[in-house]
C-alpha positions as semicolon CSV with decimal commas, in nm:
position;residue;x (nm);y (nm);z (nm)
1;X;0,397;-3,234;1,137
2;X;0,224;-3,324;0,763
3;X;0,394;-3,483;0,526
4;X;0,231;-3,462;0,160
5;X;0,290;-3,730;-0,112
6;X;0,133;-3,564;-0,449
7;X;0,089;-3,876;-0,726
8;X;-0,098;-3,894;-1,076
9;X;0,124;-3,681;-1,326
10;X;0,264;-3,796;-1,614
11;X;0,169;-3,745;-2,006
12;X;-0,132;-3,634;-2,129
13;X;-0,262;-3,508;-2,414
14;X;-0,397;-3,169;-2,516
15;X;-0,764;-3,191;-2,450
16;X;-0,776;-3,463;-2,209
17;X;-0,833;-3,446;-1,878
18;X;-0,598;-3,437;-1,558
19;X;-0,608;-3,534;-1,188
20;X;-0,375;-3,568;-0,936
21;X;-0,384;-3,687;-0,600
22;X;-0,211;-3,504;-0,287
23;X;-0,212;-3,733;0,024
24;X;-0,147;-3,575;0,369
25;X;0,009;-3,800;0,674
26;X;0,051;-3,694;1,028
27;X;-0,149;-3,566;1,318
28;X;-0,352;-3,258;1,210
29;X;-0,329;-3,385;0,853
30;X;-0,757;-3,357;0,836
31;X;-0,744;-3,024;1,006
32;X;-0,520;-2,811;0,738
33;X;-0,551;-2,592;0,448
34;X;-0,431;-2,722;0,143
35;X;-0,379;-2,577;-0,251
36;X;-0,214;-2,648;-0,574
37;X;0,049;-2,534;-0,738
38;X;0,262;-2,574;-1,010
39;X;0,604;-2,446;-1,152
40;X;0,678;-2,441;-1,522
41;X;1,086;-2,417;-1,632
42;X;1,188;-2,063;-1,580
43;X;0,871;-1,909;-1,419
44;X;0,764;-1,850;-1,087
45;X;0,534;-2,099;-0,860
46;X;0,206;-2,014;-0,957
47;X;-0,093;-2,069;-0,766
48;X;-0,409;-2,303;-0,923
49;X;-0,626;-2,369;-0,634
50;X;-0,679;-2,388;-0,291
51;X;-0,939;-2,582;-0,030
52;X;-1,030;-2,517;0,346
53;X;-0,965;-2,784;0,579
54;X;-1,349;-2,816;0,604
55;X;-1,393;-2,836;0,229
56;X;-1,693;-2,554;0,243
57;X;-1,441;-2,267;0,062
58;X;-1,251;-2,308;-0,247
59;X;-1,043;-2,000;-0,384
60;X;-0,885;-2,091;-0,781
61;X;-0,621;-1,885;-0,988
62;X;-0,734;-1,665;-1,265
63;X;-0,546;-1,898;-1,494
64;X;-0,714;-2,178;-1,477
65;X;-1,050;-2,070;-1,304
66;X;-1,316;-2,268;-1,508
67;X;-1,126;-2,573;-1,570
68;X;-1,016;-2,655;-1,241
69;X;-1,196;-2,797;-0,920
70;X;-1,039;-2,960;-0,627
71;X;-1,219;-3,193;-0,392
72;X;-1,193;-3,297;-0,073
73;X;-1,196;-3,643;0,096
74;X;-1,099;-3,614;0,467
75;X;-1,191;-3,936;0,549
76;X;-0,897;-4,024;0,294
77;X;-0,698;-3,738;0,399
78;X;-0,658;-3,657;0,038
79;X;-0,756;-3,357;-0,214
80;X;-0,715;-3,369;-0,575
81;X;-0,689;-3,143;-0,887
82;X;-0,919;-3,243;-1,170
83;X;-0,800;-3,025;-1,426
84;X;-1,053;-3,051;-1,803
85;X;-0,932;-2,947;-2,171
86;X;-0,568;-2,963;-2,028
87;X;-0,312;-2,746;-2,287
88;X;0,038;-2,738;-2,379
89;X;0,138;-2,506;-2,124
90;X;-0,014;-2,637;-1,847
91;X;0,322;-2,855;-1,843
92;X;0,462;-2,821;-1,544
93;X;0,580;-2,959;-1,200
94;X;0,225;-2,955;-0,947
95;X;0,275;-2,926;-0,591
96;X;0,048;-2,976;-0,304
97;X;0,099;-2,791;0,021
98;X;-0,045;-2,678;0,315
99;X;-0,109;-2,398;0,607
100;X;-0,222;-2,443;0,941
101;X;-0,425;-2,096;0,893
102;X;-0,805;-2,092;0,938
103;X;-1,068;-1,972;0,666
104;X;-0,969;-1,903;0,309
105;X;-0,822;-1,588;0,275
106;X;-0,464;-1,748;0,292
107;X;-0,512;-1,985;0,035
108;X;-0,340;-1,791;-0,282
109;X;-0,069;-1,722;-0,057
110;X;0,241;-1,905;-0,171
111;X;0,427;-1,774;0,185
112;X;0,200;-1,883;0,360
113;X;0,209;-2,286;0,297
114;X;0,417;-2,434;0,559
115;X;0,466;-2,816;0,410
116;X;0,513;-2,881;0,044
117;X;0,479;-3,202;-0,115
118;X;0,772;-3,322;-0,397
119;X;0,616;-3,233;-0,696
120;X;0,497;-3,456;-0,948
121;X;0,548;-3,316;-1,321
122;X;0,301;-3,312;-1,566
123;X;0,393;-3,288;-1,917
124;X;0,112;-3,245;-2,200
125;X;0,132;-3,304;-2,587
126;X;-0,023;-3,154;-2,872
């Protein structure tokens, strides 16, 4: 079993720059897929990013392809989001999660994260 504590969020403003931290606990915590998410009021989870458990593949949403990256530390047994030239309506609740599935052809695949972290929101001004 994982358990996933996500941490970072708060307010930001428009233009700055955002990062959150996801770490995972437990016993194949180094050896799992993980990927970011986030849920704005009244719209579906949506997909931002996702990592192998080996850090060599990363797979991002069309949304915020560009402005998003998400390293790895598995020594830490952490990934992060490091989102630039944040907006308005990237307010939302972010969510870290994970799949025991190999390679990264699962990662954009919401159904297919076993363990989800508790969200932290992240609210940004303009």
């Amino acid at each position: 079993q994982v358990d996933l504590v996500e941490s970072g969020g708060g307010l930001v403003h428009a233009g700055d720059s955002l990062r959150l931290s996801c770490t995972a606990s437990g016993r194949t915590a180094s050896s799992t897929n993980m990927g970011w998410f986030r849920q704005a009021p009244g719209r579906e989870r949506e997909f931002l990013g996702g990592i192998t458990w080996s850090g060599d593949n990363t797979v991002y949403g069309d949304s915020v392809k560009g402005r998003l990256t998400i390293p790895r530390d598995n020594a830490k047994n952490t990934i992060y989001l490091q989102m630039n030239n944040v907006k308005p309506e990237d307010t939302a609740v972010y969510y870290c999660a994970a799949q025991s599935l190999s390679g990264s052809a699962w990662l954009p695949i919401r159904h297919k994260y076993e363990i989800w972290g508790q969200g932290t929101q992240v609210t940004v001004s303009s």
